[in-house]
C-alpha positions, 0 to 999 in steps of 0.5 A: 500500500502507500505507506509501505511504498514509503517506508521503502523509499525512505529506507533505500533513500537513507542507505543511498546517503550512506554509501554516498558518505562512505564513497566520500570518506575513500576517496579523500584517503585514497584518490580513487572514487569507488565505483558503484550502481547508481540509483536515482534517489528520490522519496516517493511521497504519499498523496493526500486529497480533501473531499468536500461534499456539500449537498443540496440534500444534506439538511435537516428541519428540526425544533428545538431551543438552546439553553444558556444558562440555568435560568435563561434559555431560546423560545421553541422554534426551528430551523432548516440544517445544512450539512457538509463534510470534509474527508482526507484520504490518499488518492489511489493509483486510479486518480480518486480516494473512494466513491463521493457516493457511498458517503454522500449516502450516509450523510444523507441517512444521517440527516434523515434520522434527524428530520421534523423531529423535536430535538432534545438535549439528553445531557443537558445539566439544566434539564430534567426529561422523564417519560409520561406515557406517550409523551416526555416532560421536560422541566427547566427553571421551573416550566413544564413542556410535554412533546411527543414521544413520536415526534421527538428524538432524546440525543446525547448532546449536551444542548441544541446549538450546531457545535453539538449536532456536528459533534454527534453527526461525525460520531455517527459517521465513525461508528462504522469504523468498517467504511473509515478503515476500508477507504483509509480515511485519515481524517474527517470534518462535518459542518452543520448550519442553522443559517446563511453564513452561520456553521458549526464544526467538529473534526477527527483526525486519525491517531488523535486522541 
């Protein structure tokens, strides 16, 4: 693969420069040049490439309302989410890193999965969500709201701002480590936007903690 090509030619770069020295050190003591195959150094380097897909499709309608504090927080209204992602990888040797489609595919499922529903904030500190029969009860600074269950997704975030659904959309995504591995994904960025000129980032890069 490309990292094992590399490493070759870092390696036969490296004991080329070796023999380059040692000829150097003979032929000051002796006059003569050792004669020797010659071999073109060079280092072969591994080509990265960005894709950025950016869909028209890639959105999502959804309800909810950002908390601020304890005390103060949005009304409920909604807004139409773009999604977009940045993926690195090597280019093969055909010219291109993987199909667009497979992860504009999945981009599009994980809109999808999100679309007119009301949006809760599961790990927020400043919200107490229980379940009372066919609807949650929401509690904050002492108001009482009820959404239905149907109608409404409890996500791992810990509010309702973009930051946070970028962060779960790119932890969706690397759930399937299968598809991150088989293209050799190197690192990834999902952007989510609420508005014109308004996006939301998280990244994940490979052996980052």
């Amino acid at each position: 693969n490309a990292a094992y090509g590399y490493r070759q030619s870092m390696i036969r770069t490296f004991h080329e420069w070796r023999i380059h020295f040692r000829d150097t050190r003979i032929a000051k003591q002796t006059g003569i040049v050792p004669k020797r195959p010659r071999y073109a150094m060079e280092v072969v380097l591994e080509q990265l490439t960005t894709i950025e897909l950016a869909k028209e499709y890639l959105k999502f309608s959804a309800a909810h309302f950002t908390i601020f504090s304890a005390t103060e927080r949005e009304r409920l209204h909604g807004h139409n989410f773009k999604v977009a992602a940045r993926l690195t990888a090597p280019v093969g040797d055909n010219g291109m890193c993987f199909s667009y489609r497979i992860f504009k595919d999945k981009l599009e499922q994980l809109c999808e999965a999100l679309d007119e529903y009301m949006l809760l904030s599961k790990d927020s500190p400043y919200l107490q969500i229980s379940e009372q029969g066919l609807q949650y009860r929401v509690q904050f600074n002492g108001e009482e709201m009820f959404f239905l269950k149907a109608d409404t997704l409890l996500l791992p975030v810990r509010n309702a701002t973009v930051e946070e659904y970028a962060r779960y959309l790119l932890g969706q995504l690397l759930e399937d480590r299968d598809l991150i591995r088989r293209h050799d994904i190197r690192e990834v960025s999902i952007k989510v936007s609420s508005g014109p000129g308004q996006w939301g980032s998280c990244r994940w890069k490979r052996g980052e903690a």
